[in-house]
C-alpha positions as CSV (number, residue, x, y, z in Angstrom):
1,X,111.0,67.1,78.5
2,X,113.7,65.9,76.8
3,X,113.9,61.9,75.1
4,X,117.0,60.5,75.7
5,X,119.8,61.6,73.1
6,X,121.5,59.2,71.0
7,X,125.3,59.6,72.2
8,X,125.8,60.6,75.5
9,X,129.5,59.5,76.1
10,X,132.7,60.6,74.7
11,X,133.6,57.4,73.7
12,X,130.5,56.6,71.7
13,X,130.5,60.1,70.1
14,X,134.2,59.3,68.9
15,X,133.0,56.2,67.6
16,X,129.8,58.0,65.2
17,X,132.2,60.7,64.6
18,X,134.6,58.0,63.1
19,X,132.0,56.0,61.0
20,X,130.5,59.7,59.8
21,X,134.2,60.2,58.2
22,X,133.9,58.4,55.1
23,X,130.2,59.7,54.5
24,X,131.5,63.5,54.5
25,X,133.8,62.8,51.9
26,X,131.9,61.1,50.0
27,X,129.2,64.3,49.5
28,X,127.1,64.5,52.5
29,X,126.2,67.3,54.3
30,X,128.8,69.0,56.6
31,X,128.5,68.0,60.2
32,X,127.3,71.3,62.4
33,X,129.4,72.4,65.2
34,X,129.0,70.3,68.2
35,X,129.6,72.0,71.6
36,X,132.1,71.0,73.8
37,X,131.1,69.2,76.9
38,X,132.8,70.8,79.5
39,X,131.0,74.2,77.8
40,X,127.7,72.9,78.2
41,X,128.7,71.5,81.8
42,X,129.8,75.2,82.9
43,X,126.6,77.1,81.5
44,X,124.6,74.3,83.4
45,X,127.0,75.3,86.6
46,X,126.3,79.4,86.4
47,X,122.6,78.0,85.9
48,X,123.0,76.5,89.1
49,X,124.5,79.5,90.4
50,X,122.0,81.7,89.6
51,X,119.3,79.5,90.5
52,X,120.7,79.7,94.2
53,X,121.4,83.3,94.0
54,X,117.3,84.1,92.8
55,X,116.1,81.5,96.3
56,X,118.3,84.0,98.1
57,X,116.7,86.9,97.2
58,X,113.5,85.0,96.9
59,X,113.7,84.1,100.6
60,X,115.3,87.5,101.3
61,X,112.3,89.8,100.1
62,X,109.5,87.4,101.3
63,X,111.1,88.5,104.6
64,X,111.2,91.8,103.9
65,X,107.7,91.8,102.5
66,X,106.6,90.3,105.7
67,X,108.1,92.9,107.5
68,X,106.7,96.0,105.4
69,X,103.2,94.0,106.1
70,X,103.7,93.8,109.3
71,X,104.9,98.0,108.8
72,X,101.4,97.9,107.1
73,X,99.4,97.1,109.7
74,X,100.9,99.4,112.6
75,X,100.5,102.6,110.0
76,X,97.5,101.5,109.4
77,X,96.3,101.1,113.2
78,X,98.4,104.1,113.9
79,X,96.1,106.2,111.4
80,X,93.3,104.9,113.1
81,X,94.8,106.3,116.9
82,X,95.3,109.3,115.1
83,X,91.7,109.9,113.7
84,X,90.4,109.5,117.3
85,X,92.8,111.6,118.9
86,X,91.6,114.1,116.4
87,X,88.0,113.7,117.2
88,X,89.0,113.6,121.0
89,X,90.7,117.0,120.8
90,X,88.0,118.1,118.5
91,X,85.4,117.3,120.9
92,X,87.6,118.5,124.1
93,X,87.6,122.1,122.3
94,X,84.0,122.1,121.4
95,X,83.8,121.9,125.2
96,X,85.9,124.2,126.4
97,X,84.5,126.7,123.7
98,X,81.1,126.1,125.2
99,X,82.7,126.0,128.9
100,X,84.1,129.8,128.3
101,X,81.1,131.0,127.0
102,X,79.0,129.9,130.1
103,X,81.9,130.9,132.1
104,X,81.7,134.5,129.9
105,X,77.3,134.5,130.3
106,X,78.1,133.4,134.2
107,X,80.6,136.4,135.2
108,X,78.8,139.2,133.3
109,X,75.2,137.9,134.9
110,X,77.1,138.2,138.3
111,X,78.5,141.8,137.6
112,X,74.7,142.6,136.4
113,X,73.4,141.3,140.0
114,X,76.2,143.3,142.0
115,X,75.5,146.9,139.8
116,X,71.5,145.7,140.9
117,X,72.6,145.6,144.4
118,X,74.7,149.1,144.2
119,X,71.7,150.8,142.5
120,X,69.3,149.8,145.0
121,X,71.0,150.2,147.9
122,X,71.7,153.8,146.5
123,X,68.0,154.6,146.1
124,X,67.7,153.3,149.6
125,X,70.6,156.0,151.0
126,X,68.9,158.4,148.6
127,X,65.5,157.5,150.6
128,X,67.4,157.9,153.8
129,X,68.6,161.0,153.5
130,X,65.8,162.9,151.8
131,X,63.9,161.7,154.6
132,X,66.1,163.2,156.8
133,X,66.2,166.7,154.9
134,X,62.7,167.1,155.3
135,X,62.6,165.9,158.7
136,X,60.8,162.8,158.4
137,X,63.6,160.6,159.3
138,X,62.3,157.1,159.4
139,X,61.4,156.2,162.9
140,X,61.6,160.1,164.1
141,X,59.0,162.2,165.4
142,X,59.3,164.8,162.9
143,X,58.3,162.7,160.3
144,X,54.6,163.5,162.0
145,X,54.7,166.7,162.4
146,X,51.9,169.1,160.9
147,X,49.5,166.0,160.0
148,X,45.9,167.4,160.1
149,X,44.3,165.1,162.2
150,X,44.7,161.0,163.2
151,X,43.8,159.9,159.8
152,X,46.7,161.5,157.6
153,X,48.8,160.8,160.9
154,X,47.8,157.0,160.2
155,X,48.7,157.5,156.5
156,X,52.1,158.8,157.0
157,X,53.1,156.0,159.6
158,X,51.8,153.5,157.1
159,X,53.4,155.3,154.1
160,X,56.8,155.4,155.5
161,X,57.1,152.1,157.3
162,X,56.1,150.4,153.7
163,X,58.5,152.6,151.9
164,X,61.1,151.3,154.3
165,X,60.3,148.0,154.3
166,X,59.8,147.7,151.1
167,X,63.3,149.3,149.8
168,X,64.8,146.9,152.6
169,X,63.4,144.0,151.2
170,X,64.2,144.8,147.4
171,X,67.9,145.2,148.5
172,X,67.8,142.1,150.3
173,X,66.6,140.0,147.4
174,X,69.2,141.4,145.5
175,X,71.8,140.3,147.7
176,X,70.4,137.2,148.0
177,X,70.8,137.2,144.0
178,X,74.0,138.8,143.6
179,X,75.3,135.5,145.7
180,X,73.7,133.4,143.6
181,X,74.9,134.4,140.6
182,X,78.8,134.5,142.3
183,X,78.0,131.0,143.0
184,X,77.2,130.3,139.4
185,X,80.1,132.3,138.3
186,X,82.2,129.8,140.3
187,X,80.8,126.6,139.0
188,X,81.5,127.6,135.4
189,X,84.8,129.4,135.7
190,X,85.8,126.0,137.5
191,X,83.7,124.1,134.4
192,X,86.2,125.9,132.1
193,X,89.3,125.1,133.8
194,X,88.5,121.8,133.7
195,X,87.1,121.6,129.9
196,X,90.6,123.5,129.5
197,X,92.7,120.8,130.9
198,X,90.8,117.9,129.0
199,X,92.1,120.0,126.0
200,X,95.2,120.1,126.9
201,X,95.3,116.3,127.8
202,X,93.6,115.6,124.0
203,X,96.1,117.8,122.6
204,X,98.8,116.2,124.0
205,X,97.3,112.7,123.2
206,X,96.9,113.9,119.7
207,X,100.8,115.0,119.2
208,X,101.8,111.5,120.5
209,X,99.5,109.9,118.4
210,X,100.6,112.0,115.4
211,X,104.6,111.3,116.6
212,X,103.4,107.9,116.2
213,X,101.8,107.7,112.9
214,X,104.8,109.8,111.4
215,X,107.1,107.3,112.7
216,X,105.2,104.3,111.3
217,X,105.3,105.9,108.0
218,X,108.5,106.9,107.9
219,X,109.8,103.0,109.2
220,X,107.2,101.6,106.3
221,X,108.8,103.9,103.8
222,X,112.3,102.5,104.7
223,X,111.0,98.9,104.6
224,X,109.4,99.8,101.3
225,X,112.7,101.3,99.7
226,X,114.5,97.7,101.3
227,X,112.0,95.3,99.6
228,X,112.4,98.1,96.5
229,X,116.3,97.4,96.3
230,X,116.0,93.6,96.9
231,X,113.2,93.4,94.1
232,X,115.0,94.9,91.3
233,X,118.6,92.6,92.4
234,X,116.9,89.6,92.4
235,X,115.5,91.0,88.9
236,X,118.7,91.1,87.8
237,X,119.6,87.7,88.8
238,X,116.6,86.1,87.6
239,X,117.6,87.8,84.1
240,X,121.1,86.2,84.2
241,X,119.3,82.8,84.8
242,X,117.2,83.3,82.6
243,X,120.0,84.4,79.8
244,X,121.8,81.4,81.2
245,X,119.2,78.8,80.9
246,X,118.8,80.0,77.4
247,X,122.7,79.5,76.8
248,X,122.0,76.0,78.2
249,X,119.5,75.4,75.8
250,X,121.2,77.1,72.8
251,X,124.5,74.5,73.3
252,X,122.0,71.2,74.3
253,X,119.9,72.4,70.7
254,X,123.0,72.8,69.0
255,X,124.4,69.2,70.1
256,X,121.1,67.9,69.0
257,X,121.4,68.9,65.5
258,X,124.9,67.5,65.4
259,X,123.6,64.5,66.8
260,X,120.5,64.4,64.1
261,X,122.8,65.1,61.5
262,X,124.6,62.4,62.4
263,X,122.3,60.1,62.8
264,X,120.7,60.9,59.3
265,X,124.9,60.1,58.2
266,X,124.8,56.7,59.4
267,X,120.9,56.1,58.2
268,X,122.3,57.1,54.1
269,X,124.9,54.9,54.0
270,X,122.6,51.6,54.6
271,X,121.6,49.4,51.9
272,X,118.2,49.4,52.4
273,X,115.5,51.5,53.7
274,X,114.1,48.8,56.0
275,X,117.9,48.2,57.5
276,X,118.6,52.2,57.7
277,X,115.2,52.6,59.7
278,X,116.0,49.4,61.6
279,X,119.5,51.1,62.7
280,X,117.9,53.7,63.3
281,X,115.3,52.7,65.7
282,X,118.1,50.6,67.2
283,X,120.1,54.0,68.3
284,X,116.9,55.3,69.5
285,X,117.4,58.9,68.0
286,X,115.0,61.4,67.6
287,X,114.2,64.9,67.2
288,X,114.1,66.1,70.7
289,X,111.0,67.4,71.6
290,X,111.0,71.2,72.0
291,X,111.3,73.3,75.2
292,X,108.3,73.9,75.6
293,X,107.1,71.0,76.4
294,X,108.1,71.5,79.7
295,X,105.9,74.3,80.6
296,X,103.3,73.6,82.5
297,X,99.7,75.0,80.7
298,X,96.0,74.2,81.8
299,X,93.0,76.0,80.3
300,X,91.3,78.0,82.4
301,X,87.9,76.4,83.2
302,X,85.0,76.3,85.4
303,X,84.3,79.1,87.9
304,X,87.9,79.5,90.1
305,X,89.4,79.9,87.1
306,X,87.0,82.3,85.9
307,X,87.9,84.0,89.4
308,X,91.6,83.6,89.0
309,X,91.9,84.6,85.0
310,X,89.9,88.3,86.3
311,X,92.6,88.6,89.0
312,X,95.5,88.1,87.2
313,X,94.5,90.0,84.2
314,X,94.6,92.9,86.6
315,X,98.7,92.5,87.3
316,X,100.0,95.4,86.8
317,X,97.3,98.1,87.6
318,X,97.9,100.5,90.1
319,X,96.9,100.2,93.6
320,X,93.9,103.0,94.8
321,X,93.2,103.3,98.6
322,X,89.2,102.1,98.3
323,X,89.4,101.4,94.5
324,X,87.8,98.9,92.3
325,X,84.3,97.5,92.1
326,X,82.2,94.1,89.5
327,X,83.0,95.9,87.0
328,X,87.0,96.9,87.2
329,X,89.1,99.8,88.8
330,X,88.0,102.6,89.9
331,X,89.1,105.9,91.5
332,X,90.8,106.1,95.0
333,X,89.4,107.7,97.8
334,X,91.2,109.9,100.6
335,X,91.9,108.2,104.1
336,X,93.3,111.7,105.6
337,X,97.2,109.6,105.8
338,X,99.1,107.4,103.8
339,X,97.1,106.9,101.3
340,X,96.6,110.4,100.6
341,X,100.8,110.8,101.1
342,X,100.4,108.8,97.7
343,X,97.2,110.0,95.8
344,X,95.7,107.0,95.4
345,X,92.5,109.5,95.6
346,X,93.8,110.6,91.9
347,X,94.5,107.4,90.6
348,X,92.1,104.4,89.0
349,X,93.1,100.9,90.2
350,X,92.0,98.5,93.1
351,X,92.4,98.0,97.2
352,X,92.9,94.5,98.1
353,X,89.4,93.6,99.2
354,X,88.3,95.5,95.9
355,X,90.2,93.3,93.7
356,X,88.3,90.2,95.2
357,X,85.5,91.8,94.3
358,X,86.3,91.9,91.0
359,X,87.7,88.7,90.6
360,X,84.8,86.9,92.4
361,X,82.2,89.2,90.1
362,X,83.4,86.9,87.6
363,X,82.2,83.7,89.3
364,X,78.6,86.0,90.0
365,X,79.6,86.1,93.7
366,X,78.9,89.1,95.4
367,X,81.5,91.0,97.8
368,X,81.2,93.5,100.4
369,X,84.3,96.1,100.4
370,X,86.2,95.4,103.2
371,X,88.2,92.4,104.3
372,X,86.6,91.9,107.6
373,X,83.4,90.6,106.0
374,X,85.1,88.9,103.3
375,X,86.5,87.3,105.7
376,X,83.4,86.1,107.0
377,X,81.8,85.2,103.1
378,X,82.3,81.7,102.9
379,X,83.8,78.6,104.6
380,X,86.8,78.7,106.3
381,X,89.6,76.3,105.8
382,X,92.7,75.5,107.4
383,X,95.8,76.8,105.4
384,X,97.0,72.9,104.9
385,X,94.3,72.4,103.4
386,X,94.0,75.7,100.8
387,X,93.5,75.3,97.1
388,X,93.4,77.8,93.8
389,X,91.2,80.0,94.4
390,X,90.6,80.3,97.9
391,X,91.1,83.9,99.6
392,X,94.1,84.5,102.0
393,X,94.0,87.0,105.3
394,X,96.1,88.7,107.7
395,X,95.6,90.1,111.1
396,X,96.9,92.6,113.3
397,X,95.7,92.6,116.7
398,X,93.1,90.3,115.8
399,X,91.4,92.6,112.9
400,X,91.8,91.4,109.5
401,X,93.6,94.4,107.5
402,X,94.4,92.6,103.9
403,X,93.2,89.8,101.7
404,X,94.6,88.1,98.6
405,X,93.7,85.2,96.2
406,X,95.8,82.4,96.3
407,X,96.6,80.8,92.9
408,X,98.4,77.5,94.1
409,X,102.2,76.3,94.2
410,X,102.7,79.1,97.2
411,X,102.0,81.8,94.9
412,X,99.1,84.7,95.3
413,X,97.6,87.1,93.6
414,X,97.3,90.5,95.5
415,X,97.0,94.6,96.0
416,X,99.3,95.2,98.1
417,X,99.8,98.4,99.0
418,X,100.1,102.3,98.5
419,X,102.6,102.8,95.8
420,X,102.8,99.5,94.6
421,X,100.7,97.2,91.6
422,X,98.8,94.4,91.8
423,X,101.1,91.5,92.1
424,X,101.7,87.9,91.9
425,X,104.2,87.1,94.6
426,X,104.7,84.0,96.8
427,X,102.6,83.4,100.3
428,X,103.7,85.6,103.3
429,X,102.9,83.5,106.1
430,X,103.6,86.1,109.0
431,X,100.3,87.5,110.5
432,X,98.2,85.3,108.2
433,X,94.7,84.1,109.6
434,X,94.9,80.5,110.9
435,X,91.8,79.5,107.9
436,X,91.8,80.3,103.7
437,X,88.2,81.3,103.0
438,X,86.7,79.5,100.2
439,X,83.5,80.9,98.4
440,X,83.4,78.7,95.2
């Protein structure tokens, strides 16, 4: 900050500037060029400008951050409906492959019993009539004829009736199996129509599911190329503030130097140096203290800052779907969807839960990778009550799906997403968990 200048008025600077005549003529140094007021007054006013412009935008792409979260979270739950409509028609075709081959094993076993039945019945109409070629029809006379005696009468009698019998009950049996395997022919045709129809249904269920998760993707993309437009206008702005604060500072520097210079004028032209320094502390000028003053600067110290200087040191690097561990970045991994869409499985930088890791590795705190259990890692807080250093969650449908490390002064640290960097970026409250999780 600033002390307070010697001549703020008009008046008072018309005054100076009329005591400061007689010393430039008589050899001091040429006054520098002193900015006009109303100058100074207008760059403050495009300051102002901008400033309003940037909280625009500012409030602008939080919105639309929120919103490509939000986008986030449904491609993200709409990847997961479409992995298990994949294992469901996966499974439901396993099934019907297996219900066709039993159906396949069923019908050619049944074929097998009825041929069975044909060829026995066959031997028995060969029986039949051979028997009745030779005259020994079964149950005639003539099958008796020319025995020698009771004995081989007996034998015949016994001969043919088990013959008979015998060929009668082998074709009954076979009957009795030919219907049985029909039967089990009819249980797994009807098996395999239905093991067919639950593939239809899962195939159907999958091509919804998929519809769905192209659509999410396709509405996050848009969201992502809105927040992408917004980002780099409000970059623009922020530069014309920034060139305009500069400009501020450039004419309020340059009034100071007149203002020093003048004050050094009037300080000369006393008798003394005890009355010259006595004027001088009279005016109450002084060098202005510089700009940077102003910024605000604390060394990082202790543990959360340990934990916060690993995060932010990390700005910049790529996000990687399942990247990052203690010890850094690492490679992606593939998720079978969006991810993939954006090789993070070729590229070395951090998840969100993997960049708590590694910030919190500095602090020796251990972290499982995934959010859901980082969730659960230390003790919860309500937001109103959140300080540097604490972790930040969102939900969807009541499962935690991101993380982020919140720095203070409503501004976070995070991954956010496939495509983007690790960020800082101001607290999106939509779909944040009701409690801040601090671990240190």
């Amino acid at each position: 900050m600033r002390r307070p200048r010697l001549l703020p008025g008009g008046l008072v600077l018309a005054s100076a500037i009329a005591l400061a005549l007689p010393l430039a003529a008589a050899g001091a140094p040429e006054p520098p060029a002193r900015p006009d007021d109303g100058e100074i007054q207008t760059q403050r006013d495009r300051v102002g400008d901008r400033a309003d412009r940037v909280g625009e935008l500012t409030q602008r792409l939080s919105e639309a951050e929120t919103r490509l979260t939000e986008l986030g979270a449904r491609v993200e739950l709409a990847m997961e409906d479409a992995n298990k409509a994949r294992v469901d028609l996966d499974r439901a075709e396993r099934a019907r492959a297996r219900a066709e081959q039993t159906a396949a094993g069923a019908q050619g076993r049944a074929r097998a019993a009825a041929g069975e039945v044909e060829r026995q019945r066959a031997r028995l109409d060969e029986f039949a009539a051979g028997s009745y070629r030779q005259g020994s029809k079964l149950g005639s006379l003539t099958a008796y004829v020319g025995a020698h005696g009771p004995d081989e009468l007996l034998e015949r009698a016994e001969l043919l009736d088990t013959v008979g019998r015998t060929q009668l009950d082998v074709l009954d049996d076979m009957e009795r199996s030919h219907i049985d395997q029909v039967n089990k022919d009819s249980l797994a045709r009807k098996a395999f129509q239905e093991a067919a129809a639950a593939r239809a249904t899962a195939a159907d269920a999958k091509g919804r599911a998929d519809a769905a998760q192209d659509a999410a993707i396709s509405a996050r993309a848009a969201q992502a190329s809105t927040s992408a437009k917004l980002e780099a206008e409000r970059s623009g702005v922020q530069q014309e503030l920034t060139a305009a604060r500069a400009a501020v500072r450039g004419l309020e520097s340059q009034r100071d130097r007149y203002e020093e210079w003048l004050k050094a004028s009037q300080a000369a032209q006393a008798q003394q140096a005890a009355e010259a320094a006595a004027a001088g502390n009279a005016q109450g000028g002084s060098v202005p203290d510089s700009d940077d003053d102003d910024d605000d600067t604390e060394a990082a110290t202790g543990s959360v800052e340990a934990v916060v200087r690993r995060a932010l040191n990390q700005v910049g690097m790529p996000y990687a779907w399942g990247g990052g561990n203690s010890s850094g970045p690492t490679r992606g991994i593939r998720d079978g969807g969006v991810a993939d869409s954006y090789g993070d499985y070729q590229k070395i930088g951090f998840d969100c839960s993997g960049l708590m890791i590694y910030a919190f590795a500095g602090a020796g705190v251990q972290l499982d990778h995934y959010s859901g259990y980082q969730y659960q890692s230390g003790t919860r807080v309500p937001l109103s009550s959140m300080q540097r250093g604490d972790m930040l969650f969102w939900r969807s449908s009541g499962r935690v799906h991101h993380v982020a490390l919140y720095l203070g002064g409503g501004q976070m640290v995070e991954a956010p997403y496939s495509g983007s960097k690790v960020r800082v970026t101001s607290v999106r409250y939509a779909g944040i968990a009701p409690y801040a999780v601090r671990v240190l």
